[in-house]
N, C-alpha and C positions, 0 to 999 in steps of 0.2 A: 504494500500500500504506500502512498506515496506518504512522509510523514508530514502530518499537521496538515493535511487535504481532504477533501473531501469531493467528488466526481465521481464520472463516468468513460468511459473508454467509447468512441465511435467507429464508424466504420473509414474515416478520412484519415488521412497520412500523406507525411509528404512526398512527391512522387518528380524524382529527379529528375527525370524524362522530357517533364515539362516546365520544371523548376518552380513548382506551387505547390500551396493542397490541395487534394481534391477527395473529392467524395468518391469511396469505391463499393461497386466496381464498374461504376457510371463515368471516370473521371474527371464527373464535375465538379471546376475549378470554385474553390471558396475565395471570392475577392479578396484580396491581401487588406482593401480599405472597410472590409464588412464592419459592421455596428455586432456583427457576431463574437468577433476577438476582443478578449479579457487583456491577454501576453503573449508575445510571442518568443519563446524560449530558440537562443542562437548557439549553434547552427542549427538549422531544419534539418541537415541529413538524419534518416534513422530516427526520426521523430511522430505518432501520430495524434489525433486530435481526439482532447477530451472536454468534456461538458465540467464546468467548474459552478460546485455547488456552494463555493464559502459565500458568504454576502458580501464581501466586498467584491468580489467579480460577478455578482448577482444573475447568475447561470450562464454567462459567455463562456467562452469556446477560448481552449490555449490547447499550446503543443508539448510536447515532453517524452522522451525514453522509452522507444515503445514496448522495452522491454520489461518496464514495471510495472507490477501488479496493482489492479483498483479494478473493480466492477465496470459492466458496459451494460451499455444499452443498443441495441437495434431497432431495424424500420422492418416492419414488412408488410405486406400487401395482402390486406385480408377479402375474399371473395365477396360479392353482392349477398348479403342475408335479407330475405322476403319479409316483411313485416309477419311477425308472432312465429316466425322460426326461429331457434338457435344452434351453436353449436356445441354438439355433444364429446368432442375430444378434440386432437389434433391433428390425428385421419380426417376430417371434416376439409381441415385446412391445408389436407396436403401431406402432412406430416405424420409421425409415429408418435401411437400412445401410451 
């Protein structure tokens, strides 16, 4: 865990290639001027992007070691449910339950 932190780990990191961050595995580019970044920890190489829960960075987005440990969060893409259905596992969704 990173000490005296508190976040989330995403799916973006930095991606020399293009020499930004981006979001993967879409590689789209997080503008370097976004209102999303907290800090930006130098260098980027080997670096990805986490959700910063302390309040003074009051949930913005920094970079850091991506080899350190702290929980993550993902996106995914949940199918159309028909009004008064639900879903009963995560076979439903695609996945295993």
């Amino acid at each position: 865990m990173l000490e005296g932190w508190q976040g989330w780990w995403t799916s973006a990191r930095f991606v020399p290639g293009i020499n930004d961050f981006a979001w993967l595995p879409s590689n789209r580019i997080i503008p370097s001027d976004s209102s999303l970044w907290g800090f930006k920890k130098m260098p980027h190489d080997d670096t990805c992007v986490w959700v910063l829960q302390i309040s003074v960075y009051n949930h913005t987005i920094g970079n850091y070691d991506c080899n350190t440990t702290s929980g993550y969060i993902c996106e995914i893409n949940l199918p159309a449910v028909s009004h008064g259905s639900h879903i009963n596992n995560l076979n439903d969704l695609g996945g295993n339950s």
